[in-house]
C-alpha positions in Angstrom: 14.2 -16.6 13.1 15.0 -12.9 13.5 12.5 -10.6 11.7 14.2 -8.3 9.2 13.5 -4.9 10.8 11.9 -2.5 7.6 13.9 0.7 8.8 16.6 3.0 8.8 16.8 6.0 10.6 18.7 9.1 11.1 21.1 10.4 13.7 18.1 12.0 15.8 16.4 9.0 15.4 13.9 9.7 12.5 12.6 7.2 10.3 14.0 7.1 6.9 12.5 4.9 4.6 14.6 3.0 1.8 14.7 4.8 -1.7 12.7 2.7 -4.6 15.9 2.2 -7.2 14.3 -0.5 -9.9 12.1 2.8 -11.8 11.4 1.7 -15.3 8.3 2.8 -17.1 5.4 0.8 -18.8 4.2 3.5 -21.6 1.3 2.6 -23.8 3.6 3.0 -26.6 6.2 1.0 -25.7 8.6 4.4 -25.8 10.1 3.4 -22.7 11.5 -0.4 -23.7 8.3 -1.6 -21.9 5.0 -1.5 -23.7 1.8 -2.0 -22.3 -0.1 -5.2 -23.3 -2.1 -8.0 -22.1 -0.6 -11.1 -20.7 3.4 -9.6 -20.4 3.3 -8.4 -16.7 2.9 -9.6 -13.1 2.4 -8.5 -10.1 3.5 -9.1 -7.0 1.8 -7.9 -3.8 1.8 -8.7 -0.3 -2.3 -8.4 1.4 -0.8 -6.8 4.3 1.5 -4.5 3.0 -0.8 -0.9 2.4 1.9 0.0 -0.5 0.6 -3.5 -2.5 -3.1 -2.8 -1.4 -3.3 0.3 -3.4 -2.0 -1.8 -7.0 -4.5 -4.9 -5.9 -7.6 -2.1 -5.7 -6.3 0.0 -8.8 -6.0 -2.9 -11.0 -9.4 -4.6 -9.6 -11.1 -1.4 -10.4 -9.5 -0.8 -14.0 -10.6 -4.7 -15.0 -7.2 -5.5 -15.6 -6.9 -9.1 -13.6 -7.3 -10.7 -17.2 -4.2 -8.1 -18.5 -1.4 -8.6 -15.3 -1.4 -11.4 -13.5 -1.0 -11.3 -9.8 0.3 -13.2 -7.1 0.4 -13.1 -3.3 3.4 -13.7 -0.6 3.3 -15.1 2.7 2.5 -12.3 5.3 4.9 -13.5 7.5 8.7 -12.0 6.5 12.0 -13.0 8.0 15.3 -12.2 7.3 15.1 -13.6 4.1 12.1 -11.0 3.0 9.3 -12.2 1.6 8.4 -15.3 0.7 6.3 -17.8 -1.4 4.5 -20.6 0.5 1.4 -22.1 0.4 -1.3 -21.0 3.0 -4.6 -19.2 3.5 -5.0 -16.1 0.6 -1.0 -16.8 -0.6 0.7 -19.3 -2.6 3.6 -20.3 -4.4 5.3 -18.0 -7.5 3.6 -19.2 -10.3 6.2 -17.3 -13.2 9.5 -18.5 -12.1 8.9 -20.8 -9.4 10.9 -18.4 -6.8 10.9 -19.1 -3.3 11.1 -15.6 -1.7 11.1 -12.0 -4.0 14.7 -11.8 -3.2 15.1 -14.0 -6.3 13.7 -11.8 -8.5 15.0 -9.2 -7.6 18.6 -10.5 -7.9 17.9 -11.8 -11.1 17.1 -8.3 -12.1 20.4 -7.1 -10.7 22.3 -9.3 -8.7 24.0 -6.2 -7.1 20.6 -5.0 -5.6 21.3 -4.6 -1.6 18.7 -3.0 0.3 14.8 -4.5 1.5 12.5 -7.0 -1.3 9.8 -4.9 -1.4 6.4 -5.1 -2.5 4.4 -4.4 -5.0 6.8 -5.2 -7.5 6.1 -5.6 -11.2 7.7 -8.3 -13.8 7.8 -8.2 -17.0 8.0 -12.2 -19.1 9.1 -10.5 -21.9 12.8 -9.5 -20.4 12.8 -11.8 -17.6 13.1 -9.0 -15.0 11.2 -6.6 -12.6 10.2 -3.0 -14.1 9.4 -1.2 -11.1 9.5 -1.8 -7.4 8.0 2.3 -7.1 4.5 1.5 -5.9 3.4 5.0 -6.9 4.5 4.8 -10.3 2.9 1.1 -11.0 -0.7 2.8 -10.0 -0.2 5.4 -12.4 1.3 3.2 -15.2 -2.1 1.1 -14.6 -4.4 4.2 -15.0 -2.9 6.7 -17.7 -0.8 3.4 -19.7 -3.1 0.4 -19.8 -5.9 2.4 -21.1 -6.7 0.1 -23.8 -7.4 -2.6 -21.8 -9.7 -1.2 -19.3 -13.1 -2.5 -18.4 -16.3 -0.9 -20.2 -17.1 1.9 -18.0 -14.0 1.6 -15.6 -13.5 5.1 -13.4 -11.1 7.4 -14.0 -8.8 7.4 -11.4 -6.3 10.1 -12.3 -8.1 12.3 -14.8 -5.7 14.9 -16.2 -7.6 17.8 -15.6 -7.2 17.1 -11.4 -3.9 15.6 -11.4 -2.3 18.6 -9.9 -4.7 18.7 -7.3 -4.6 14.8 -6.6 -0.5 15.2 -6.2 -1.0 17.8 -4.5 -2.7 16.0 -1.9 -1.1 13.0 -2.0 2.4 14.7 -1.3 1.3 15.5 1.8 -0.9 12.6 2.9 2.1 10.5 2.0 4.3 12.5 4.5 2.3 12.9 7.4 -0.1 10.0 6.8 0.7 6.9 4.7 4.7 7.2 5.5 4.0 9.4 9.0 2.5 5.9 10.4 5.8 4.4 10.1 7.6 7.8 10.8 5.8 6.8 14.5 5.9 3.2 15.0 9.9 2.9 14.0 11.1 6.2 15.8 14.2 5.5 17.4 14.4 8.5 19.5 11.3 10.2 21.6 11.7 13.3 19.7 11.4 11.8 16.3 8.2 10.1 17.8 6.5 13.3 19.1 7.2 15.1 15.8 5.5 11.9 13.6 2.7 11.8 16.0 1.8 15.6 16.3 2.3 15.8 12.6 0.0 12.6 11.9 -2.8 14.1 13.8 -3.0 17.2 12.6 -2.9 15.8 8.8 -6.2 13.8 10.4 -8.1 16.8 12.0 -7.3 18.5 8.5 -8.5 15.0 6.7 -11.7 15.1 9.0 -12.8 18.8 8.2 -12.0 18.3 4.3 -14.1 15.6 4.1 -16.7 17.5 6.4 -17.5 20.0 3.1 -16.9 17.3 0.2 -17.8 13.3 -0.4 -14.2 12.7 -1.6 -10.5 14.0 -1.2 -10.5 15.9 -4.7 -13.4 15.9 -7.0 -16.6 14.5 -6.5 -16.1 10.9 -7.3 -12.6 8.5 -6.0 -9.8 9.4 -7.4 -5.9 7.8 -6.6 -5.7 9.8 -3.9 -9.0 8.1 -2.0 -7.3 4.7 -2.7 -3.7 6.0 -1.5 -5.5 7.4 1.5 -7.8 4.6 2.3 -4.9 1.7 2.5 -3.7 3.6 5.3 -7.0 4.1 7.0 -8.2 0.4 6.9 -5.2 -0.6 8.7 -5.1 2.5 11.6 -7.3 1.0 14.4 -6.4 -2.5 13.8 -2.5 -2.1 13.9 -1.1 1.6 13.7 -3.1 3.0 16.8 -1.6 0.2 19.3 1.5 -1.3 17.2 3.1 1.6 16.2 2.0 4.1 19.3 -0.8 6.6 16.8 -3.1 6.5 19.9 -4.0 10.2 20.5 -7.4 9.1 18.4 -8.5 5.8 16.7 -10.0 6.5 13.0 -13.5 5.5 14.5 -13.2 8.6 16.9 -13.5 11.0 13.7 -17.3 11.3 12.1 -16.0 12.2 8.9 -13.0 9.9 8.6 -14.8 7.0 9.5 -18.1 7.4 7.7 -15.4 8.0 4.5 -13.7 5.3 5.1 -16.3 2.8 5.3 -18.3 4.3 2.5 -14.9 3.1 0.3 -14.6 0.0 2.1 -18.1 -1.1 1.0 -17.6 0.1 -2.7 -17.4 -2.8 -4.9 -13.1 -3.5 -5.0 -12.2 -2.0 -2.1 -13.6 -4.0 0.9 -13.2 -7.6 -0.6 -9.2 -7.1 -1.1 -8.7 -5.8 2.4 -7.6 -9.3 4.7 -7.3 -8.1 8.2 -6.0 -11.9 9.0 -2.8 -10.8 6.7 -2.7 -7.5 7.7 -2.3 -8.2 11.7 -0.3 -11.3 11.2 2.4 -9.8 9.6 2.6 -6.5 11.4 2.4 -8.4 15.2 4.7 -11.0 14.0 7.5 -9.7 11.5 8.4 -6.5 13.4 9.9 -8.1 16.7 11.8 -5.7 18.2 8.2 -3.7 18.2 6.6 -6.6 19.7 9.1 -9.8 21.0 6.7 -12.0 21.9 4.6 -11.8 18.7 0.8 -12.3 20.0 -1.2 -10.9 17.6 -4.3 -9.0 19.2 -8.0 -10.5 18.9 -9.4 -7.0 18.5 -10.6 -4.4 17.8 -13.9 -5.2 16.9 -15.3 -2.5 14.1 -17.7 -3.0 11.6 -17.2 -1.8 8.6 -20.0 -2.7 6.8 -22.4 -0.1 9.4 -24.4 2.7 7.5 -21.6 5.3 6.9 -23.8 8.2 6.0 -22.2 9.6 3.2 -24.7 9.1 0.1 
């Protein structure tokens, strides 16, 4: 079957990435129609998808796998989007017995057109998805589902540095997490060159930050370590070679890479990351990038090597 390619872009060629239309709210309240408590939400992610990876470690971190349940798709997506089937880390939909997300999203609004993305949140109570904008349903865990976090769980988005953490997500989102993809589904050299130069730069900046301080914004993790590592897990593996980042691998930066192993050996960061998932579905669901679908042995990193940061 013919892989459903993830992109639009513009008339020069530029990626443009679909706009996130299903935007409810989950307020602790219940203000919004959707009221946070135990048991009423799920989750829907996809272990390859760097979008979903950022919900799995969020809620992993809060303690709130007893409060929204979670389920995984297939890695592999065709035309038909994602799907549920049984198989290594993935398995059927347990809440409404779908066969690919496309269900619940039509169920939500059978008018939807556009991708079945993940992470997606539904909610038992209506019988419908809240959200499918991943950087809202991190939020909604951290400032909404207060209540129900863990003993001791971290502060991911204290309110005294949340202009400083948008801050730099904003632009780690442009030139980093969506300037990968700005690169590997360029449809014109000039809209290539401008995501790449643009993607490195945002790097060397990354590397010196992180050269003066242990972490992007404060001096523990905040949401914008976990937005940023998500990307950085998956750079060497499949970004650097599948979607043409090559001017440096994430290993070639002192700083980068001692940061991001130090996360990926924190207790809920390295334990959700599933390189098997991860290079599966990028190598064989984006064909046109690569038609004959081999997926790559390498590289061979290890992450679990002193990183140097303490």
């Amino acid at each position: 079957m013919t892989a459903q390619f993830p992109a639009e872009t513009s008339a020069q060629g530029a990626f443009v990435r679909q706009a996130y239309t299903i935007r409810d709210r989950i307020t602790a309240d219940g203000s919004s129609g959707f009221r946070a408590e135990p048991g009423r939400y799920h989750l829907y992610v996809s272990l390859a998808c760097p979008w979903a990876h950022r919900a799995i470690i969020v809620r992993g971190l809060l303690g709130l796998e007893p409060v929204i349940t979670m389920s995984v798709v297939d890695p592999i997506r065709d035309e038909r989007g994602w799907a549920f089937r049984e198989g290594p880390g993935h398995g059927p939909d347990p809440i409404c017995g779908f066969e690919f997300l496309s269900e619940a999203y039509l169920r939500t609004d059978p008018s939807f057109k556009g991708r079945y993305t993940v992470p997606c949140l539904w909610d038992r109570v209506t019988g419908r998805l809240v959200t499918n904008n991943y950087p809202d349903i991190t939020i909604d865990f951290e400032t909404q589902f207060t209540a129900y976090h863990r003993p001791g769980a971290p502060d991911l988005y204290p309110e005294s540095l949340r202009a400083n953490i948008d801050e730099i997500n904003r632009v780690v989102y442009e030139d980093v997490n969506n300037g990968v993809y700005k690169a590997g589904f360029a449809a014109s050299q000039q809209a290539y060159e401008a995501a790449v130069v643009a993607l490195f730069a945002r790097l060397d900046w990354l590397e010196e930050r992180l050269g003066r301080q242990r972490y992007l914004v404060d001096d523990h993790v905040t949401e914008a370590d976990i937005r940023l590592f998500t990307t950085l897990v998956r750079f060497d593996a499949v970004y650097f070679g599948h979607f043409k980042c090559n001017l440096r691998r994430i290993v070639d930066y002192p700083n980068l890479w001692g940061y991001a192993r130090e996360l990926f050996q924190r207790p809920g960061f390295g334990e959700t990351v599933n390189f098997d998932h991860i290079k599966r579905h990028y190598y064989m669901t984006h064909e046109q990038l690569n038609p004959s679908r081999i997926v790559p042995v390498g590289p061979l990193v290890d992450w679990n090597s002193p990183h140097g940061r303490a």
